[in-house]
Every structure is written in structure tokens, then in C-alpha cells.
N, C-alpha and C positions, 0 to 999 in steps of 0.2 A: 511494360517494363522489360528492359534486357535481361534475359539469363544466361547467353551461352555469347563471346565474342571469338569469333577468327580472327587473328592478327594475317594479314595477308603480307607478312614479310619475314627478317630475321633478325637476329643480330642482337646489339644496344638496344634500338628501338621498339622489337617484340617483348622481349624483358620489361621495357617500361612500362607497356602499355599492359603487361599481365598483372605489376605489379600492382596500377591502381584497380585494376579488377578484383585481385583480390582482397583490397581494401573492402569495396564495394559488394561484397557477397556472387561476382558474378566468377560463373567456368570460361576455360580457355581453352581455346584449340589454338594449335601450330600446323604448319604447313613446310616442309623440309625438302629440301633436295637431297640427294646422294652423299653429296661432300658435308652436309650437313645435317648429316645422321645423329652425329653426339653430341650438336651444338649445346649450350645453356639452352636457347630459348624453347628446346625439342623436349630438355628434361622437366622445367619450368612449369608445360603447362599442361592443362589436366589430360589432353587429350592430343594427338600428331596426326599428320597424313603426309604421306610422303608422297613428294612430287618425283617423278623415275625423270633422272640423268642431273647435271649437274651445273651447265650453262645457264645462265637468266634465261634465255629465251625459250629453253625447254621447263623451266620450270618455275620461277617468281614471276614468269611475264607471259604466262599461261593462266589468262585471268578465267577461262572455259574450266581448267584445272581447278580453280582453286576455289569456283562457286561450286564446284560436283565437291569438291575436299567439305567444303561447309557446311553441303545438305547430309552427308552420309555422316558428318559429326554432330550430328544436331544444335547447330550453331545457329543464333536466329539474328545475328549483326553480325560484319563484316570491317573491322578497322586497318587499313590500307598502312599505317604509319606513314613513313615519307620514302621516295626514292622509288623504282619499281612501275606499281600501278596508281600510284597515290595521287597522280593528277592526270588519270586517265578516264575520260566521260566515257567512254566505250564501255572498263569495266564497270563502274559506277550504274551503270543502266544494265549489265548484266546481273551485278547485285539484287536491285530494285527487281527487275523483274520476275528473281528467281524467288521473292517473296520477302528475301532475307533487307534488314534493316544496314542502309548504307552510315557510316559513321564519316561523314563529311559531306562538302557541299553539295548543291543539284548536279546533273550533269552539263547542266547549260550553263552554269555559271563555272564551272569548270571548262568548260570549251572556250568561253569566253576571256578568260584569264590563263588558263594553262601554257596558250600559244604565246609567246611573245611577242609575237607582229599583230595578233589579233589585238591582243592586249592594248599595246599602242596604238595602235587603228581608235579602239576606244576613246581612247582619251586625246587621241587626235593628235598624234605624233606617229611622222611617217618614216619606214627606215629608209636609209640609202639604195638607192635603184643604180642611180650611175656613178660609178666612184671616180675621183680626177686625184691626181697628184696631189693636189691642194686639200683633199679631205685626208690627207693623211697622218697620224695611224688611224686605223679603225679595228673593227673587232668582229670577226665572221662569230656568231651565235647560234647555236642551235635553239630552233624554235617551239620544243621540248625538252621537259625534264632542269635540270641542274648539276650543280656537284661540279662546277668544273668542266664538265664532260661535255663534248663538242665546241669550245670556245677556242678561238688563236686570234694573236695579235697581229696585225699585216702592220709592215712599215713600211715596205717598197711595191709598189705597183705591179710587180713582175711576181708577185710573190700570192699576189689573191686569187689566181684560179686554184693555185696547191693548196690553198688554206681551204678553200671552199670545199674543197673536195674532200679532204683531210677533216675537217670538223661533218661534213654529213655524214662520211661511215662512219665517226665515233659516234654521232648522235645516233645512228641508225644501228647501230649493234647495242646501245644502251639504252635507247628508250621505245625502239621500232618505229620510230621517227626520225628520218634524214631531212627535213625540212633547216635552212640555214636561215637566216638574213644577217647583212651588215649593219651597226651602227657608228658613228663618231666612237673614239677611244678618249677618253676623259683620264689624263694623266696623274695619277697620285691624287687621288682625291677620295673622301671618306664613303666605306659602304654604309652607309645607316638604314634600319629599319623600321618597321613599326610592325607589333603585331595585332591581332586582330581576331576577335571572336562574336559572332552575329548568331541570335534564334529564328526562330521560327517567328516572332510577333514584333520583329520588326525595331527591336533594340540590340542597338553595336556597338560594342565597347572598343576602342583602340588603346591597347595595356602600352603605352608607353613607347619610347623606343631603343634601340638595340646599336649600338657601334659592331662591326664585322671587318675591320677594316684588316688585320694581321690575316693575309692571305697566301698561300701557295698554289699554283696551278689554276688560279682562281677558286682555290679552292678555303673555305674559313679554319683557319686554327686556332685564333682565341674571340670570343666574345664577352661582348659584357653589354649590363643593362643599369641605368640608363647611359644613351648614348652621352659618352662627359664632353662640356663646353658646348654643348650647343647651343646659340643665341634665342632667347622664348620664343621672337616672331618666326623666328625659323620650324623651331620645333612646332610650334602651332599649327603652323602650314601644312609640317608633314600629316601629323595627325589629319587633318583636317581634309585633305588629299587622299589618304588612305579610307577614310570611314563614306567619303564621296565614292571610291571605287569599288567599294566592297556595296555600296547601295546600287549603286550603275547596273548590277550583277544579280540583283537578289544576292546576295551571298548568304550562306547559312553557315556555322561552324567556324572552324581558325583556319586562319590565313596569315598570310603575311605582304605587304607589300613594302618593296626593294628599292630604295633611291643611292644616286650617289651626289654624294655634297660637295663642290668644288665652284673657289670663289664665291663662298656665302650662297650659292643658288644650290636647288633641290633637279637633278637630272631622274626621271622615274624611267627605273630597270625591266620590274616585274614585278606581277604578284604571284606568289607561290599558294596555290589552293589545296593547303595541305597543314599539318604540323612541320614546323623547324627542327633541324638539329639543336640548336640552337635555346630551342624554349625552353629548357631552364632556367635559364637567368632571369626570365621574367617572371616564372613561380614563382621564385624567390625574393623578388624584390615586392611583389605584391599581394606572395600569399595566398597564393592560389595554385588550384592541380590543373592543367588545361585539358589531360584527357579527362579527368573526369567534368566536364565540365562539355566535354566532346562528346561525351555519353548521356548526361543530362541535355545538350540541345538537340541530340538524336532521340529523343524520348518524346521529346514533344514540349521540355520545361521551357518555361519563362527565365531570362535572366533578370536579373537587379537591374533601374533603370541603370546608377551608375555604378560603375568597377568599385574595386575595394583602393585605397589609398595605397601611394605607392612610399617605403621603405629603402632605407641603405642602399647598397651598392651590392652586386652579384657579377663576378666573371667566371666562367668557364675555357677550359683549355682542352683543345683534342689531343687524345695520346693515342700517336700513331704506331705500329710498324714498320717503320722506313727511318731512311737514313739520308738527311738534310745533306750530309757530304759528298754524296753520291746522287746526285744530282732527286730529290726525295724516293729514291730506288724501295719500290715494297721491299720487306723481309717477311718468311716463314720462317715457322719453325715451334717446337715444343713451348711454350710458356710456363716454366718451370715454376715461376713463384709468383704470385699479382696478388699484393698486398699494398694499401693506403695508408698512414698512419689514423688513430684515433683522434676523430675534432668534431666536435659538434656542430661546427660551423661547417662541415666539409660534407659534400653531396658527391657519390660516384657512381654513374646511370653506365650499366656494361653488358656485353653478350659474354666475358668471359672470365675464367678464374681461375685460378693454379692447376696446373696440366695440362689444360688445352693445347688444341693446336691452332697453330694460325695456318690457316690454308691460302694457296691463288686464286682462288676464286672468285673473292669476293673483298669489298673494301678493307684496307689495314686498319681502321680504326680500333681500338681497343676499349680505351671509356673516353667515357666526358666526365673532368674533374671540375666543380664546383665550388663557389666559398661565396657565402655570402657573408657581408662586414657591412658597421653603420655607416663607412667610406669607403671611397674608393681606394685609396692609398690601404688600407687594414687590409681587404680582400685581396689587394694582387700580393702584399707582402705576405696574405696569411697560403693565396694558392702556392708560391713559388717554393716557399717553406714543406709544403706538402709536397706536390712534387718532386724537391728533392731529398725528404726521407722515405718517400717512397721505395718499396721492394721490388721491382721490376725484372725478372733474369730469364734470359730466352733470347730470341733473336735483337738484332739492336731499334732501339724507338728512338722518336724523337723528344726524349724527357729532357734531356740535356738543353736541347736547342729552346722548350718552353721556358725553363729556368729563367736563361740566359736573357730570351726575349722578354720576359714581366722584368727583370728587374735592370732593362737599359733605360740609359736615359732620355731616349725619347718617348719611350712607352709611358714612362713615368711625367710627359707632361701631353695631353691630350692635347693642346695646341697643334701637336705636329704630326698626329696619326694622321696615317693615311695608306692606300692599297700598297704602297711602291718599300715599306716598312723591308722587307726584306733583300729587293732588289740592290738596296742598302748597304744592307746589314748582314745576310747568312757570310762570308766568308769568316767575319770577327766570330758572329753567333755560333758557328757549326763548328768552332774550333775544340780540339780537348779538352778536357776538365784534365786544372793541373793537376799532377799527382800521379799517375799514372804509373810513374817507375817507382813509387810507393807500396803502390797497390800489385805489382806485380811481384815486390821483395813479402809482401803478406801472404798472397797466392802459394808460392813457394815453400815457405813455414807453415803453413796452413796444413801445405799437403806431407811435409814433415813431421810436424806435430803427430799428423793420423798413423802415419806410417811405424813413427816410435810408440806410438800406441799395441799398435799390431803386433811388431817384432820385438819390444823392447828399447832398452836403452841405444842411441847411437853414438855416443862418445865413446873413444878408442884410445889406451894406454900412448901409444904411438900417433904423432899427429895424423891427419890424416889428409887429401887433398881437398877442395872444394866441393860441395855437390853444384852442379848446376842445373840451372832450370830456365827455361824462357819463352816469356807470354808473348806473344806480339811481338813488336820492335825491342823488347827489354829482356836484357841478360841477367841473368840474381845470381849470386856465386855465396856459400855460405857454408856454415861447419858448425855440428854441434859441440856445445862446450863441456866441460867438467862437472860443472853448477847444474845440469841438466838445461843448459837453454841454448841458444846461437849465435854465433856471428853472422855478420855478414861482412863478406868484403868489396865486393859488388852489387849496386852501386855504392860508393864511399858516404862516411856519413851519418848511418843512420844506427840507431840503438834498438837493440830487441829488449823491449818490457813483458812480454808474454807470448806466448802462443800456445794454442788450442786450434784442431780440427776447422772448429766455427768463429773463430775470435782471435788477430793479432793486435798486439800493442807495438806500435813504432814511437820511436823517441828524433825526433830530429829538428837540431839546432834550439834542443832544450826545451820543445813543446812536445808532449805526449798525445796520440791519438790512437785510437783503438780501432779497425776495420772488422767489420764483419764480411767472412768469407765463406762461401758456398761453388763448392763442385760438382760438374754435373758429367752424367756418361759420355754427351757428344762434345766434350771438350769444352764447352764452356762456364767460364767460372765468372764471378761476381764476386768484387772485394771494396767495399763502400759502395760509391756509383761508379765505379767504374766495370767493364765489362770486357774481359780478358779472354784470348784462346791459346789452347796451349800451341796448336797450327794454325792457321787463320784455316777458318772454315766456310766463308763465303768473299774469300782474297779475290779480288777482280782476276778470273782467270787470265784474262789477257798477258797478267805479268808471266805467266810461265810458258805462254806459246811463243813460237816462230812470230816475228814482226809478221803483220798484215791480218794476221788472222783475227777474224768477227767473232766472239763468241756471246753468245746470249748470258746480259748481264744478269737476268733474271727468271727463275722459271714460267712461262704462260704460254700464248695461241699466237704463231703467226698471224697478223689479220689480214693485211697486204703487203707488196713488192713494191717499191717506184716503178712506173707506169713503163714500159719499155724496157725496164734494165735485163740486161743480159750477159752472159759469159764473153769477154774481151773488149766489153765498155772502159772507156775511161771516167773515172772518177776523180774528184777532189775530196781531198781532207775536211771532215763535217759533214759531206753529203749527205740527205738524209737514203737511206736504200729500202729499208723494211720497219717494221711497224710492229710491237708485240703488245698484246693484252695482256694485263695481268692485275689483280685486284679491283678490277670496276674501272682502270685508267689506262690510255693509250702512252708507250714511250717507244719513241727513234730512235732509230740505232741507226748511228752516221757511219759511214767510213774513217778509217783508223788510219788512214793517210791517201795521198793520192797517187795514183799508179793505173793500172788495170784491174778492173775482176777479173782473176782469173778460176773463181771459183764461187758457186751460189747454190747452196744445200736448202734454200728458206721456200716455199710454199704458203699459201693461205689456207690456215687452220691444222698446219700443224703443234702440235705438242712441244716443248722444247724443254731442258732443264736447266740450270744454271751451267754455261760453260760449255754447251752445245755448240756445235763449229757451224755458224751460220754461210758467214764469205770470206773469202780470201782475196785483197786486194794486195797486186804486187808492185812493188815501185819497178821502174823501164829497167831497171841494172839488171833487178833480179830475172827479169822478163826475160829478158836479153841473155842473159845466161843460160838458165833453165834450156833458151830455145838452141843454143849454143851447145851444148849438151845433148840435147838428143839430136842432132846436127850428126856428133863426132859419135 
């Protein structure tokens, strides 16, 4: 019997898996980096060890670290969750041999499936060796790990040795694996998958399958189970394919294997030798915990021959830190308030909670929201509802753009899902939530309200002029009245019903609505959902320098330069130049017109903060001038 687990990771995921521990009677240890000193999952659990420095590589990817972290905490199992080392046979055999009990597959059947190309080798599908014009698109993959991380699409021929290159260092800075291959790219076509859990004695259950298809970066942002509209011989098959590969394998433990469905046929991806982001939806639909069930086949237990029956409908939505507008740009910054409303129907698995910070380091995810309903139609109407009475106030997330996305209507007919959903769709999705100069005339009174608190009354014998105030793009001009309440004159229009500190009432065009509003030290305020600065505090610096000037959209690590580039190259407009890391994902930073560099401040592995002067490309005028000048 387990009494003590190490969770060998952070986040969401450490959290979950501590929490069916505690269920369960057993202790926990964590395992932390530097920047991850005050995480939840550090306070969480019974016990920590800190990993010294801050990078994955010096520390969740030091698996030699984190079986010496297990033995000196008297941990006698070892749970990987996902991402990291979680489908790495190297550690998995470090585990074992250090005595401690691994909580997931063999390592051999992790070898055998972890690799993509191995993978397919398996099952007898080869990847592309020679690429022609005619195989075009395709999709350079890293043949390790997930998440998005080391994938690009090629469309033009001229364009796959950059790609190849480009996806090995991200694979090989996020999983210590640069290994690439190419396959066909399958356009707009459905991720579905099946999950997967095998004992020791030889009985595998396949719990159903999963739709994945609303993707960003390759990356999944909403899930649901079961996959809707599938035709039975199809789903059949899948299952049926999945439970073959996981036998092919020994496989022990949960798994997942990955197909995409395009033109009624089943294309197989992967199998992931690991737990899902993902696997809640499948608890939920059938009623079942997977880690403990991860823990019970690490023990040595028998499953049931067959699964428990499967139940209603379950979706889950990622809520990110970043910003869909901005091309999905991570944000940090304090998380002032993270609050969900009350549903019993509503599940929220998280690494974090009111005051945290969100760091670079590491993925922006924040939770995974939940709803399981006897339909599908109840769940997505009942997540989107949650999500937006949600309390969210801190950097900007992508809550808006979930909303937005559950209740379009193509989401709303399963017919039409498919990966290409936003390729679509973000400019309509990513747009404002109307209201906005609403919420800025509430901001405004809010911070009135407190102020006449403080000082007293502000109504004056003699009129008096307007105060003003302005959020973002919006100007609020207003004056308090006789009655002890406000006008406003700016924007026209609208009625003041109340104001308090934390509560206005606006009256406009004869409906009444109330916002709640909340102020915060770094200038950001919160008034309904919308999300207001008194200065813009993360403004694309670009707007306020010299045309040409590069500046880093975001704070993280140089990783690389383009290959050659140098001081008095010519560039075009888009180019890509340099490469920053930040949050677990790779983003280019192209050239901001085309001219000359004639300035290049960037290095590999430097530090950089939001609005760091990286290059300076000048158009020929300026060039020309400049040279003209120190000419005379």
C-alpha cells in the first residue's frame, strides 16, 4: 500500500493529484523551484523540496533531483502528472530503481509510445522522409512531449528547413528532446480521443471518447466528453484501435491515444503515456476519479472487467493568462481576486487563488472549468454562464473569448467542429464585450463614491466644473449633485441609480443595471467583466517609441537570433528575427517594417522585460538621413 506520493511536477496538476491523496489517507510531497516558492501546490502539501534555480531544465527536468527530493522525504511512489517527465522512460527507470513505486506505465511501453515516430512505426504508419510540393501542407512535429510545443505548419517548400529547425529547439528546450518528423497536415478536421486505463492482470478499459477539437497554437482550450456526433461504427473503431495499442504495449495505467477524424476516417496522432489535461470530463461522465484509480493499479489492484456506464455530458474550458488579441500574448501579473460562482454542477481543478502571482516561467493556464449536465446543450449553456459571472481581476485572460466561443453557433452544432474553429472565428470572438464605456462611467463613481466617503460631501453651493477621469480609450466627465448623487455628462445618456465604493447602478435607455467595481494599487480595476486601466499598463510599447523600434512584447529568454542576422541586413516587414520564451511557449518577433537593422541588442538567453529595446530596423529615408548627418 502507498503511504507517502511525490507529485513530480506543479501547478493545476499537483493540486489534483494531492487532492485525491487526501481523499485516500495518503501524505504528499512537492517538489518546487525558486519561482515557485509560494505556489498552492508548495502550501498544499505535507511536505516540499526545493529544486535550486528556476528553468525546467535546472529543475522539473532534473529527474536525478527529484528521486534524491523523494528519498530524503520519505515518499515511497512517485506521480509524474503530465507535461515535464511524465512520459519519460529514462525517469520512470530512475524511479523503479531507486526502490520508489512509479505511478504510471512500464518504461518500455513508455518508449514505445512516448515517441511519435516510434509510435507509428508500430502500427505501421510511416512518416514522411522525402517531402515534394505535392505533399503540401505538412506539419514538422516533435517526437516528444506535447502541448503544442515543437509543432509548425509548412505550406511552401522553402519554408521546411526553417520549420525544422524552429520546432527541434522548442522541442529540445521543453522536453530535452530535439527529435522532429514530418507528417501530412489534415485540414480542419476533428481531434478526438479515447482515454485509457490498463492493470496489471490484463484488463483495459477504453472510458469513452473526448472531442479536443477548439485549438490554439495546437494547443486544446475546450474539451468535452463524449466526443458529440460521432457515427457508432466510427466510434467503435476508435475504441477498438486504442485498446489494440495499448495491448501492442503492455500498457499499465492511463493513457490516451490521439486520432483526427476528417472525411469520416480515423488519422492516428499519438498516444500520450500519461494522464490528460483534459481528463475530467471523462470523471465526470462516468464517475470515476482516474488518479485514484492510477494509484489503485500502481498497487497491484484488479480492475472491474468492465468500466462503470457512461452518464450526460461533461465540458471543460481552459482559463488562460493571455490575451487572444494579441496574438494569445502570455500576461503576468498579481491575481487579485479568483473567484467561480456557487453550482454544484461546476468542477474547478487549479494551482491558484486570490493573490497569487502569475509568473514567466511557466504555462498561463489558471484552472480548468468544469460542468457536467444530462446534455450537452445544459453543460456548455451551464459553463458559459459560469464563466461569465465569474470574478477574475489581475492581468487580462482569455474568459471573454471562452464565453464567446461556447455560445457561437457553430459550437453549438457539433456537425461543424473542427481544429480550424478559430482560424474562423478569433477576430468576431476576440472582440470587446459591449459596455465598456459603461463600465468606465462606474469606475469613475466608484472611485467618487470612496473619495466623498473619505472627505465628505462633494456638492458645492456654486456649480462646479466636471471631474474627469479616463479608463483606457474612455473619457467619464461627471459632477456630484445636491441630492447627494451624480451626473454625468460624458458619455451622454446614461442615469446614475446609485454609487458605492464596490457597487454602481446605471440606468440607460430605461434598463437598470448594477456593476460591481473593484480597485486595485497597480491601476487596475474591474467593473462587471470588464477590465479597465487608469494608464494602460501592459500598452503595446511600440506605440510610444520611434517608428522601427523592436521592443519585447513580453517579458521572458531570448532563445535564438535568425541564423546570420546582423547589423546593416536588410529586412522585410514580418520577417521573423528572434525568438522569446515565455510561459512554456515559443513567440517571433518579426520585423516592424522593412528597411535596415540598423540596431540588434538580442542574444541567446538573455532576460528581457516587457518593452526592452530588442532592434531597430530603419526604413532607406531614415538611413539615408541619419548617414547624411554625420556626413555634415
Amino acid at each position: 500500500m502507498i503511504s507517502t506520493v511525490l507529485v513530480a511536477n506543479r501547478g493545476e496538476i499537483a493540486c489534483r493529484v494531492f487532492r485525491t491523496c487526501r481523499e485516500l489517507g495518503i501524505s504528499t510531497v512537492a517538489v518546487y523551484s525558486d519561482a515557485d516558492a509560494d505556489a498552492l501546490h508548495v502550501r498544499e502539501a505535507d511536505a516540499a523540496v526545493r529544486l535550486p534555480g528556476a528553468a525546467p531544465s535546472e529543475t522539473y527536468l532534473r529527474g536525478d533531483l527529484v528521486v534524491k527530493a523523494a528519498l530524503a522525504a520519505g515518499a515511497d511512489a512517485v506521480h509524474p502528472g503530465y507535461g515535464f517527465l511524465s512520459e519519460n522512460a529514462g525517469f520512470a527507470r530512475e524511479v523503479i530503481d531507486a526502490g520508489l513505486v512509479w505511478i504510471g506505465p512500464p518504461p518500455e511501453a513508455i518508449e514505445a509510445m512516448a515517441s511519435k515516430t516510434r509510435a507509428k512505426e508500430l502500427l505501421g504508419i510511416a512518416p514522411l522522409t522525402e517531402v515534394t510540393a505535392a505533399d503540401l501542407p505538412v506539419l514538422v512535429k516533435a517526437a516528444a512531449g506535447g502541448g503544442g510545443r515543437g509543432m509548425r505548419i509548412v505550406r511552401e517548400l522553402g519554408d521546411l528547413a526553417g520549420a525544422r529547425e524552429s520546432a527541434a529547439a522548442e522541442a529540445a528546450s521543453a522536453f530535452g528532446d530535439g527529435e522532429v518528423f514530418v507528417e501530412p497536415y489534415v485540414e480542419n478536421g476533428r481531434h478526438v480521443e479515447v482515454q485509457l486505463l490498463c492493470d496489471t492482470h490484463g484488463t483495459a478499459w477504453a472510458l469513452g471518447t473526448r472531442d479536443c477539437s477548439l485549438q490554439r497554437r495546437h494547443q486544446k482550450v475546450v474539451e468535452e466528453a463524449p466526443a458529440p456526433g460521432l457515427p457508432a461504427a466510427l466510434e467503435a473503431s476508435l475504441l477498438d484501435t486504442a485498446v489494440r495499442a495499448a495491448k501492442a504495449v503492455g500498457y499499465v495505467g492511463a493513457g490516451t491515444v490521439e486520432f483526427l477524424v476528417a472525411d469520416g476516417r480515423a488519422h492516428f496522432l499519438e498516444m500520450n503515456t500519461r494522464l490528460q489535461v483534459e481528463h475530467p470530463v471523462t470523471e465526470e461522465v462516468f464517475g470515476v476519479d482516474l488518479v485514484a484509480l492510477q494509484l489503485a493499479v500502481a498497487e497491484g489492484r484488479a480492475l472491474p472487467p468492465e468500466p462503470p456506464a457512461a452518464r450526460g455530458h461533461a465540458i471543460e474550458a481552459r482559463l488562460y493568462a493571455e490575451d487572444p488579441a494579441r496574438e494569445w500574448a502570455p500576461q503576468t501579473g498579481v491575481l487579485h481576486r479568483f473567484e467561480l460562482p456557487r453550482d454544484a454542477r461546476l468542477r474547478v481543478d487549479t494551482g491558484y487563488v486570490s493573490g497569487d502571482t502569475i509568473g514567466v516561467h511557466y504555462d498561463p493556464m489558471l484552472a480548468k472549468v468544469i460542468v457536467h449536465a444530462p446534455t450537452r446543450a445544459e453543460a456548455v449553456r451551464a459553463l458559459a454562464r459560469a464563466l461569465e459571472r465569474a470574478r477574475i481581476h489581475g492581468p487580462v485572460t482569455n474568459r471573454e473569448l471562452l464565453v464567446a466561443s461556447l455560445r457561437h453557433p457553430e459550437f453549438g452544432s457539433p456537425e461543424t467542429l473542427d481544429t480550424g474553429f478559430y482560424d474562423r472565428n478569433l477576430p468576431a470572438l476576440a472582440e470587446a464585450v459591449p459596455g465598456e464605456e459603461y463600465a468606465a462611467v462606474a469606475a469613475a463613481l466608484a472611485r467618487a463614491a470612496a473619495g466623498r466617503g473619505r472627505f465628505g460631501g462633494g456638492w458645492r453651493n456654486l456649480r462646479s466644473q466636471d471631474e474627469t477621469r479616463t479608463y483606457g480609450d474612455h473619457e467619464v466627465r461627471y459632477r456630484p449633485t445636491r441630492a447627494g448623487g451624480y451626473e454625468v455628462s460624458v458619455p451622454e445618456g446614461i442615469g446614475v441609480v446609485s454609487a458605492a465604493p464596490d457597487r454602481v447602478g446605471l440606468e440607460v435607455a430605461g434598463v437598470v443595471r448594477h456593476l460591481d467595481v473593484a480597485v486595485y494599487e497597480d491601476g487596475v480595476v474591474h467593473a462587471g467583466r470588464h477590465r479597465l486601466t487608469v494608464r494602460p499598463r501592459f500598452a503595446d510599447p511600440r506605440e510610444q517609441t520611434a517608428p522601427g523600434s523592436l521592443l519585447a512584447p513580453m517579458p521572458g529568454t531570448v532563445v535564438r537570433v535568425a541564423d546570420g542576422l546582423a547589423v546593416g541586413d536588410a529586412v522585410v516587414a514580418g520577417q521573423p528575427l528572434l525568438w522569446l520564451e515565455a510561459m512554456k511557449m515559443e513567440h517571433r518577433v518579426v520585423a516592424p517594417a522593412s528597411g535596415t537593422l540598423t540596431a540588434l541588442h538580442a542574444a541567446p538567453g538573455r532576460q528581457v522585460e516587457v518593452g526592452a529595446l530588442l532592434a531597430v530596423v530603419s526604413d532607406d529615408a531614415t538611413t539615408e538621413a541619419a548617414q547624411e548627418d554625420q556626413t555634415v
